[in-house]
N, C-alpha and C positions, 0 to 999 in steps of 0.2 A: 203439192204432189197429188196427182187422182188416184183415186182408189180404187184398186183393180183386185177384184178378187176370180177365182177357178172355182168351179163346182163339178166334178167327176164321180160319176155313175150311172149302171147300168137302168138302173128305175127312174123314169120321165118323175113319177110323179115325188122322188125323195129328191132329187133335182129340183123340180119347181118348187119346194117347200124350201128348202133351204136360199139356193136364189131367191126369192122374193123377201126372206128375211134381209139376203143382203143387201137387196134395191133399197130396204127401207132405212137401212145403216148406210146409207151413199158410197154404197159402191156399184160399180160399173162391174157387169158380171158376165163372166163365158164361160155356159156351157159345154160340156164332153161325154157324149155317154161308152166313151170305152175309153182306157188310159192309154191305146195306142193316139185315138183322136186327140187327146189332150197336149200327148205330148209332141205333136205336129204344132198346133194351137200354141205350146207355152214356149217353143222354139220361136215363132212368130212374135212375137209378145211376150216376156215373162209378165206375173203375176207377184207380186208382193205374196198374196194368202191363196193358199189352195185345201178345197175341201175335197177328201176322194174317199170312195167305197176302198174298201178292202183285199176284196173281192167278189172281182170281175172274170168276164170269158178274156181269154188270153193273158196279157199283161195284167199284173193283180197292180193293187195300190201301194204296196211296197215297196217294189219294182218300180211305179212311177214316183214314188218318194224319192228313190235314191237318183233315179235319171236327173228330178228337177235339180237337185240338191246338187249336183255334179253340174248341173248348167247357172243356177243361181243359188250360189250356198248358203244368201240373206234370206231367200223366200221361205217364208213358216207354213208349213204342210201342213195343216190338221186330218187325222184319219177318221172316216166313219164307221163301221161295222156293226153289223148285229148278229155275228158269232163273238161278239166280246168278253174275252177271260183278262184275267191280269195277266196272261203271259202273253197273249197278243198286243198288249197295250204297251206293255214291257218290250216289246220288240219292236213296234214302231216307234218308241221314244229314242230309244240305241240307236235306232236305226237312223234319228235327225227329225224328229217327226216335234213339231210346237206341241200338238196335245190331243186327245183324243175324243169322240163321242159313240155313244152309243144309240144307235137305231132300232125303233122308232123312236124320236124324241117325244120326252113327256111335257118337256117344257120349251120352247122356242129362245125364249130368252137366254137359257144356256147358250145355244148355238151364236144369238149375238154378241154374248160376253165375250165368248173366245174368240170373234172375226176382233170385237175391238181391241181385247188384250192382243192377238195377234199385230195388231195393225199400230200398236203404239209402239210394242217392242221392237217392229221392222222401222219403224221411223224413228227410233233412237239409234240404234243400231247405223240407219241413214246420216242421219245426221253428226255420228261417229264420225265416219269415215269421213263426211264433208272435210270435219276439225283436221284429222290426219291428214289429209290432200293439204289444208293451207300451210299443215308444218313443212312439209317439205320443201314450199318455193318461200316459207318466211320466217326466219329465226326470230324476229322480235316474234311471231307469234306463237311459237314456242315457247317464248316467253314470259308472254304474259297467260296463255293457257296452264305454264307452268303452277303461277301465281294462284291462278283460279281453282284450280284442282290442286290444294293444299295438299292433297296426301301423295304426290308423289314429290318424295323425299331425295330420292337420289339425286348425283350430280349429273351433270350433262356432261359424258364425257365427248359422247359423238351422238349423231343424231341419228341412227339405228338405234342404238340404247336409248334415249330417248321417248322415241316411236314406239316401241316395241313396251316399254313402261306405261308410257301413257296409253295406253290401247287398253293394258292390262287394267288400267284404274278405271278408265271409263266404263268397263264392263262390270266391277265392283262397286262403283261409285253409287248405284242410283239401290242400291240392294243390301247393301255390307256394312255393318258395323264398323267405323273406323279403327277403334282400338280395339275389340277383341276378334275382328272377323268373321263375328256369326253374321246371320241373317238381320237387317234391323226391323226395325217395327212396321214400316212404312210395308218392307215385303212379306210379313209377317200378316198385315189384318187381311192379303190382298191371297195369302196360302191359304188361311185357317177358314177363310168364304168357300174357297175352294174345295179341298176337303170335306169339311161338312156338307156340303153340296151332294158331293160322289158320295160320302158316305153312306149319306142319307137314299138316295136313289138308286143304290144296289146293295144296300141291306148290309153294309160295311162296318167291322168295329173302325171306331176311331178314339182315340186318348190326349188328351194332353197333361203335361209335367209345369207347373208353375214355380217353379225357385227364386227364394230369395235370400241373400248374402243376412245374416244373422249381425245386427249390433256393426252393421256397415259404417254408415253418419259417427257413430262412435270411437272406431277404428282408425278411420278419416283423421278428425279430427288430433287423436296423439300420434300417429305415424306419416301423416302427411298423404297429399292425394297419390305421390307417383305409387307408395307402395300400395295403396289403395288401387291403382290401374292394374299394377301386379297382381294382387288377390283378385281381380276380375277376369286377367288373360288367363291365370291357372286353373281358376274353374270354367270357362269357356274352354280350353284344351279337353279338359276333364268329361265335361259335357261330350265333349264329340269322340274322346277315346271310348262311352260305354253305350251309344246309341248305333243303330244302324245307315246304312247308306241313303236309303228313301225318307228316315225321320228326320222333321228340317227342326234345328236347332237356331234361336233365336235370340239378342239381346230386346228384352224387350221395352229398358228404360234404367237408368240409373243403375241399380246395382238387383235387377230382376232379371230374371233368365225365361221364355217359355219353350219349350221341348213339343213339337208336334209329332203323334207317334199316328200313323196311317194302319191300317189293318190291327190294332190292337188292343184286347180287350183291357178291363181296370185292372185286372189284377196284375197282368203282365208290366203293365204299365207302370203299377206299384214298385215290381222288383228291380225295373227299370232307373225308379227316382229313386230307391233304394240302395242302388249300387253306386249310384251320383253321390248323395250323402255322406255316407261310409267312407269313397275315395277320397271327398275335399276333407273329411275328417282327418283323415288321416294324412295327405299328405298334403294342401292347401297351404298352410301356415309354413311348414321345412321350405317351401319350394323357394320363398321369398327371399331368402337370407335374413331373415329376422329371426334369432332363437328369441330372444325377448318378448316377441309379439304374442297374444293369446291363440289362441285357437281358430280357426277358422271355421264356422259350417255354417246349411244352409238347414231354412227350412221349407217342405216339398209339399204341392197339394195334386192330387190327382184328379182330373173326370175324366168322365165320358160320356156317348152319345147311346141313348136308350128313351126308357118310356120317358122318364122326368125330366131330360136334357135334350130337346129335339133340336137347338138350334144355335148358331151362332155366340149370341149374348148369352144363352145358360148355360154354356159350357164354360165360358170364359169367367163367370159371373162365379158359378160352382169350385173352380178350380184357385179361383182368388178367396173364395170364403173360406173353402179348405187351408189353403195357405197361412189365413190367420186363425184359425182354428190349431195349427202346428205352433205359432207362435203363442199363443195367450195360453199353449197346455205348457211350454216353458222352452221352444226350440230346438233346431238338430234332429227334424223328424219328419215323418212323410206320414200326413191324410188322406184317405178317399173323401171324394166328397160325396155327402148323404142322401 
């Protein structure tokens, strides 16, 4: 597949800065300095990735988000602006937009990050649909895709149902926790880059919740694993009934949970993994059908991003210290970390 990327805006010289990052990321690049021109241009030619201003004379970047997106609904818009608030950011996401940057760039390499995250997800995405086009002309290969993508369980009763299942796993598949449905790890160290990033470059709180299932291994062992998968999906449920829509919630390994909380300071963050706590306290253990079973909880560690925590590993680093600092005080308890 060539790599074709769009670069739209009014300023030659924020155009050539970003083009030439793309040249050096091999892609093949077209320029547009007004989003009327571009979208003559992306009519000619779609683009896999397009980068556009915001705001332009006539047609804004918005406006040419939703045209492309109505012409090619795979292509991943990225927006640029430098009137950037979260509520613009927020509205080019809604709006279908892969992701956002802020102008002037401080770092270049952001902007390559996002051409190539862009550019993998469009070529998963591609390659999607490849799979789906051969189900349709070949039941053995429905079949044996079936096999390959273990997690769709349903029966085949016709091959719309089918389709329309495997489509949904594929999109799951590369991101999703099998059995609890959070987020897995893999999407997880690939957020937590991210966020710290932004955090950091626009003077952002950010938190994280590190959980961990209390006397798990031990549980295990006298109740057996399924009930053991049980007490995992009820506090994953749990997890996402006391967080908000933007905070990504994660399994991040065995019987550990991490909670990424965007815009938010330690304390809040606190009452956050505090109300986690509490709810598996309390209802964790009933949910199972096991009255016999002991109690269920976790114990919770908090950081965040400040003077002592500036990056990736020391947050993650802080956040696990904390965690066993709740355990070796005796569990069932939420730490800041120090």
């Amino acid at each position: 597949m060539i790599k074709r990327a769009m670069v739209v805006d009014d300023e030659q010289s924020i155009r050539s800065i970003v083009a030439q990052v793309l040249v050096e990321e091999r892609y093949r690049v077209i320029e547009a300095a007004s989003a009327e021109d571009a979208l003559v241009a992306f009519k000619k030619e779609p683009c896999p990735v397009v980068f556009t201003d915001i705001r332009m004379g006539g047609m804004s970047g918005l406006d040419l988000l939703k045209q492309v997106k109505k012409l090619h609904p795979q292509t991943h818009v990225v927006i640029m602006t430098s009137h950037g608030t979260m509520d613009s950011a927020v509205t080019a996401l809604k709006s279908g937009a892969y992701d956002f940057l802020n102008k002037p760039f401080d770092d270049l390499e952001l902007v390559a990050n996002v051409a190539r995250r862009a550019m993998q997800s469009y070529e998963l995405i591609a390659e999607r649909e490849k799979l789906v086009e051969m189900l349709k002309s070949r039941n053995e290969a429905l079949q044996n895709i079936n096999k390959a993508f273990r997690a769709l369980t349903v029966t085949l009763k016709n091959k719309n149902a089918a389709l329309e299942n495997l489509n949904k796993a594929f999109q799951a598949l590369a991101i999703r926790d099998q059995l609890t449905g959070l987020f897995n790890r893999r999407y997880f160290d690939e957020a937590i880059t991210a966020e710290v990033a932004r955090a950091s470059r626009y003077g952002r709180d950010l938190s994280v919740i590190f959980l961990d299932v209390d006397f798990f291994k031990k549980y295990n062992d006298q109740y057996g694993h399924q009930h053991g998968d049980m007490v995992l999906k009820k506090i994953s449920q749990i997890i996402k009934l006391n967080i908000r829509e933007i905070d990504i919630a994660t399994r991040y390994g065995g019987e550990e949970f991490v909670v990424i909380l965007p815009e938010t300071p330690k304390d809040d963050a606190y009452t956050v993994a505090e109300k986690i706590r509490q709810s598996v306290e309390e209802t964790a253990a009933s949910a199972i059908g096991n009255r016999n079973a002991p109690a269920i909880t976790v114990s919770a560690g908090v950081a965040s991003l400040g003077q002592e925590i500036m990056n990736v590993h020391q947050l993650i680093a802080k956040a696990d210290q904390a965690v066993y600092e709740a355990k070796r005080t005796g569990r069932n308890a939420v730490r800041l970390a120090g």
